[in-house]
N, C-alpha and C positions, 0 to 999 in steps of 0.2 A: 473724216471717217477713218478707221483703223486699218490699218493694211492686209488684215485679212480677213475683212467682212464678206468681198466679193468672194474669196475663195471658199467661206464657210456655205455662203449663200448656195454656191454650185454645189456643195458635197452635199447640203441637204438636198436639192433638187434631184440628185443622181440617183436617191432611194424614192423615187416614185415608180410606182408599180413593178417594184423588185420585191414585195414580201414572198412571194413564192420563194425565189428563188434563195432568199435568206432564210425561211421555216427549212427548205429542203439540206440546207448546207448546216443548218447548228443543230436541230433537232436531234438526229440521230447519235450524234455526240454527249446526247445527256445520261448521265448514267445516275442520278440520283433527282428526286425532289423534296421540297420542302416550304410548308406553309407557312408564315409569319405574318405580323400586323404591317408588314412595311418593307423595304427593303433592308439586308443586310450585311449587303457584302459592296465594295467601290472597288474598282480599281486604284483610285486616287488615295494617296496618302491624307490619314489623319480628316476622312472626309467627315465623318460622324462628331470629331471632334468640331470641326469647323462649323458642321452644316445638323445640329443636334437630332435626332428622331430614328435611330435605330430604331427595328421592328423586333418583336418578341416571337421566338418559335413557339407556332400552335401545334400539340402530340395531334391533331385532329385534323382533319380537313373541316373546313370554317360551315355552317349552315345557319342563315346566308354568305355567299362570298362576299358581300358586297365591304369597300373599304379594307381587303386583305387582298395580299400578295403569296403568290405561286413563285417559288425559283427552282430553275435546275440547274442541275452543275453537271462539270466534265468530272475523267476520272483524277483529272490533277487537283480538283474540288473547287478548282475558278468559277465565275459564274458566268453561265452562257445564256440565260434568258429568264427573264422576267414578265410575268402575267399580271397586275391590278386588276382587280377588277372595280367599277366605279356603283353606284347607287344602284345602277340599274340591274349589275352583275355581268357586265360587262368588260372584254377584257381589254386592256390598255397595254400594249405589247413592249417589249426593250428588248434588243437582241446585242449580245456583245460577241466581234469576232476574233480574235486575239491573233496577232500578226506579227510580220517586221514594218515599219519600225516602232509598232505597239498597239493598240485597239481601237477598231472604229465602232462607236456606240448608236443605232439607229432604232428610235422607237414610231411606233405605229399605233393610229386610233382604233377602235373597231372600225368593222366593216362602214364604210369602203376602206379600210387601210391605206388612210393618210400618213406618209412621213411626217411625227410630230418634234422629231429632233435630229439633227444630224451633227457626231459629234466623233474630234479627234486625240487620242490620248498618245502623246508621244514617248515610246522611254527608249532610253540612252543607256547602256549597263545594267542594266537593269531595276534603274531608277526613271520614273516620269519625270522628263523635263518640258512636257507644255500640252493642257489643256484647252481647244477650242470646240467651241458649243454652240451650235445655233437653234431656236427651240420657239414653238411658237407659244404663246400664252395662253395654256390651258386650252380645253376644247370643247365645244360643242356642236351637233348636231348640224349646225347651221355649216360648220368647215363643210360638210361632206357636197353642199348643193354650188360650191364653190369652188371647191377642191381641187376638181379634176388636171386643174391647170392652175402650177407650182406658180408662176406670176401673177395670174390674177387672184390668187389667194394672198401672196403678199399685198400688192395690191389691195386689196380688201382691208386686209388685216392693218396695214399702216403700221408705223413704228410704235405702239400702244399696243401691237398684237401679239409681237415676237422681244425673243432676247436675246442677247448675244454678251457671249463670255469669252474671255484671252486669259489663261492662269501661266506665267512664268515660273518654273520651281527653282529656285535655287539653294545651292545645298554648302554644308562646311564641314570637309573631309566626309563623313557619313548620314550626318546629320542635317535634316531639312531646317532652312535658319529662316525660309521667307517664301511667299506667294505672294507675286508681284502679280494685280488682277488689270482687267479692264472692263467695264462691265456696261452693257445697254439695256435697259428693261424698263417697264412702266414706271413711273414714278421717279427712278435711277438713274443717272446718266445723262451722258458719257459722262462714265466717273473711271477712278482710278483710287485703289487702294494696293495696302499691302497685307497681309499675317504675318507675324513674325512668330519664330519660336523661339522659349524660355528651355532646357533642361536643368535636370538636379544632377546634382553628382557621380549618381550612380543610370545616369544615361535615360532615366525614366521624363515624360514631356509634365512639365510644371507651370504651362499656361501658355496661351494664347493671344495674343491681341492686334487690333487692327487698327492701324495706323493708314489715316485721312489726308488729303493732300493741304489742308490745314493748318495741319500740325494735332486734331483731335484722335486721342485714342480711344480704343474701345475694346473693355473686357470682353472677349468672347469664347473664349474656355479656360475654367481651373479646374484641376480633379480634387475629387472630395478628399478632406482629411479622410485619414484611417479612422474607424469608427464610429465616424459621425450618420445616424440613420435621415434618410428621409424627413422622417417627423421630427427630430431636430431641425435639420434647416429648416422647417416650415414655423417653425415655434421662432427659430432667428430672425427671418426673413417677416413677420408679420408686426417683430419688438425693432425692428430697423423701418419697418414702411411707416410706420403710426408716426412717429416724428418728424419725420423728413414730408409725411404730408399735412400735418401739422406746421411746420417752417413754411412752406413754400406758401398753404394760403394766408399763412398771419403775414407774408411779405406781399404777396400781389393779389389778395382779396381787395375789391371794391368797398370804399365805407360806405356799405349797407347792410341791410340783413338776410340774412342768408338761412331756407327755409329749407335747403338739402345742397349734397354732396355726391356725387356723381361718380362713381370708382369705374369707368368701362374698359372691357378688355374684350376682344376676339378669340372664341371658342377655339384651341390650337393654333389661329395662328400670333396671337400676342395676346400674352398674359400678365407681362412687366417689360416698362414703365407701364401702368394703367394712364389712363387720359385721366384728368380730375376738370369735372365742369360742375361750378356754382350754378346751385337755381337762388336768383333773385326773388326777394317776396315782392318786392311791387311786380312781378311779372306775373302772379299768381292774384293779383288784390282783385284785378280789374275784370269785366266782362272777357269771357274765357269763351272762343270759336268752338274747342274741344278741350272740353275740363278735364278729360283722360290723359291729355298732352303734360298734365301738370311734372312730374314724372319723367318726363322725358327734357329736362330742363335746356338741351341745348335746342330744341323747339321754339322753346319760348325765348331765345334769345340769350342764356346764361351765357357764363363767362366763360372759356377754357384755361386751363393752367396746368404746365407739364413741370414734372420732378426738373430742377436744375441742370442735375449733374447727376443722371440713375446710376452710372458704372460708378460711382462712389461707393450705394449700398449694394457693398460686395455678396451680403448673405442675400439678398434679393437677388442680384446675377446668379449667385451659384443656385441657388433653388428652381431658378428658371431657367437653367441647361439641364439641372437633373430632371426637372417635369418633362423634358421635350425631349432629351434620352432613352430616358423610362416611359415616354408615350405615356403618363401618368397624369393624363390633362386636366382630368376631376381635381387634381388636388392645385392646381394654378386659380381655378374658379375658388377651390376652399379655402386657400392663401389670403384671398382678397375678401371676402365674405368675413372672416373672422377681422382681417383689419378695420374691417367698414363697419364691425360693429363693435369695438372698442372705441375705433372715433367717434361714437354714435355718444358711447357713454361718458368721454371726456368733459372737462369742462374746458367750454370757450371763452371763459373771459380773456381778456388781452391779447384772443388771437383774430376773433371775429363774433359781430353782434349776430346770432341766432333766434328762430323765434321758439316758440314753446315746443314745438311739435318737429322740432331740427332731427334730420336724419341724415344717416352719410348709407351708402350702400353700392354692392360691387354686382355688378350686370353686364351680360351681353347684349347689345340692346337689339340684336336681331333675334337670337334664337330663346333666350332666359325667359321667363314667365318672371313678369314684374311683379306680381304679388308675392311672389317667394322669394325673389329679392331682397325687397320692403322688409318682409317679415323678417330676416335673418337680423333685421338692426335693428328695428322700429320698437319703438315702448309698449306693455300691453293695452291695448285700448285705439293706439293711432288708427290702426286698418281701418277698423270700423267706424272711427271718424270719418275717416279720407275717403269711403265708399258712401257713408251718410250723404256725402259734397260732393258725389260722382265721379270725385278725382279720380277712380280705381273701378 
């Protein structure tokens, strides 16, 4: 265990049943507000760069709030508190106190006002030299019948509930050269990485990347050339994916045939690498439980297959920091959509046997309406096939 788990664990427990006491102490302090899709301000260096999804100022107060963010600021224009509000319009609190020897960050749930993070940022000169975070995962309704009592919440919650961050900043003469992390959270960990930073000559940051205790890197920010728009890299980014998913299943497709192509991505939170799963036709031939299932080919047993080596196609990385920058999420689904149906219209000879009615296409398969899916690739006539067969 990291040697300052116990200590982050205590600092979150100590903001139980202090929101009073912290609304009374930063509020009065705020001399400005302002709306946006997100947050937009860190204490931490280069965190935007790092952690992509800067928010957009709204001239408006939002109607509904729901999914927008409320900040205020002091008069030195830092920021001292943050409102989200979630689905229900409910607000999700962060309060920052700015101190010696640098800020403690404590966010709360709605009511009852659960401590949902307790977090340390230390700086030295007036640069950060060490971020510790403890935070639990996400929330729901359910913390609150639990809550009361910071152990048995942990407790409850188990190591699958909560996360826990260590960022070391280390810097060369002015310059940030590296964030040495440690990091515990679902899926993650204990793991260990680094950022490293790149500049250009003229002092400006010329990339980012994160190095695995492996030895695997990983592209995690470049700024865009001068003059390159948006829909440029969208136009790049769809003339790089078509091949490289073309390569990947002419290498590890099964010899068989192959009745669709699966492009799936998660609505904001991953848009690239897309997953790629084969639907198999004999999985389709036979007495079908639920012929709607067709469609959903890793149901039926299909294949999965991930790009190699994604941080190769560099215009697909760059397009997918600027989508999640620009909170510009529609056009991560539109990226995909346009490639799934160029593959659509390819020829597969020599990469993989298809059948007549072959389709490739790019979905979320929680939230996406299949049929509009479908239709972005599909040849005119298939729908109404595949609905004749109930498939649809």
């Amino acid at each position: 265990m990291h040697a300052d788990f116990d200590s982050a664990i205590r600092h979150w427990k100590s903001w139980f049943g202090r929101r009073a006491e912290v609304v009374d102490r930063i509020l009065p302090d705020v001399e400005r507000w302002e709306w946006s899709t997100g947050s937009r301000w860190s204490v931490l260096p280069f965190h935007f760069e790092r952690y992509p999804g800067r928010g957009r100022v709204l001239r408006e107060p939002p109607s509904p709030k729901a999914q927008c963010t409320e900040s205020g600021y002091g008069s030195d224009g830092r920021l001292l508190v943050e409102r989200t509000y979630d689905h229900r319009e409910q607000a999700h609190e962060t309060y920052l106190l700015h101190g010696e020897p640098g800020t403690e960050i404590v966010a709360f749930s709605p009511r009852p006002h659960i401590p949902l993070e307790g977090a340390r940022v230390i700086v030295n000169g007036g640069r950060v030299d060490r971020h510790v975070s403890f935070r639990l995962n996400g929330y729901t309704p359910k913390y609150a019948e639990v809550g009361r009592s910071p152990e048995r919440l942990v407790e409850w919650l188990g190591p699958n509930g909560r996360q826990f961050l260590v960022e070391d900043y280390h810097y060369e003469g002015e310059a940030l050269r590296e964030v040495a992390a440690y990091a515990e959270m679902p899926g993650v960990g204990p793991a260990r990485f680094s950022d490293r930073f790149a500049y250009e000559s003229d002092g400006s940051l010329a990339g980012i990347d994160r190095a695995w205790p492996d030895g695997t890197m990983q592209a995690v920010y470049r700024p865009r050339r001068k003059g390159r728009t948006l829909e440029a890299l969208l136009d790049a980014a769809v003339a790089e994916l078509v091949p490289a998913v073309l390569d990947t299943i002419g290498t590890g497709a099964p010899r068989e045939r192959l009745y669709c192509v699966e492009l799936s991505y998660r609505e904001v939170e991953r848009y690239f690498p897309p997953l790629i799963t084969l639907g198999l036709e004999r999985s389709r031939a036979g007495p079908l439980r639920d012929p709607t299932s067709v469609f959903r080919p890793l149901l039926l047993g299909g294949r999965t297959l991930d790009l190699p080596d994604p941080d190769a196609l560099a215009s697909c990385r760059q397009f997918d920091q600027e989508v999640r920058s620009s909170q510009r999420w529609e056009l991560g689904g539109t990226m995909l959509r346009r490639a799934a149906a160029e593959l659509s219209r390819r020829d597969w000879h020599g990469i993989a046997e298809v059948t007549d009615d072959f389709v490739v296409f790019a979905t979320d398969p929680e939230f996406d309406d299949l049929e509009e899916a479908l239709a972005s690739s599909a040849r005119p006539g298939d729908i109404a096939n595949w609905k004749a067969k109930g498939w649809l």
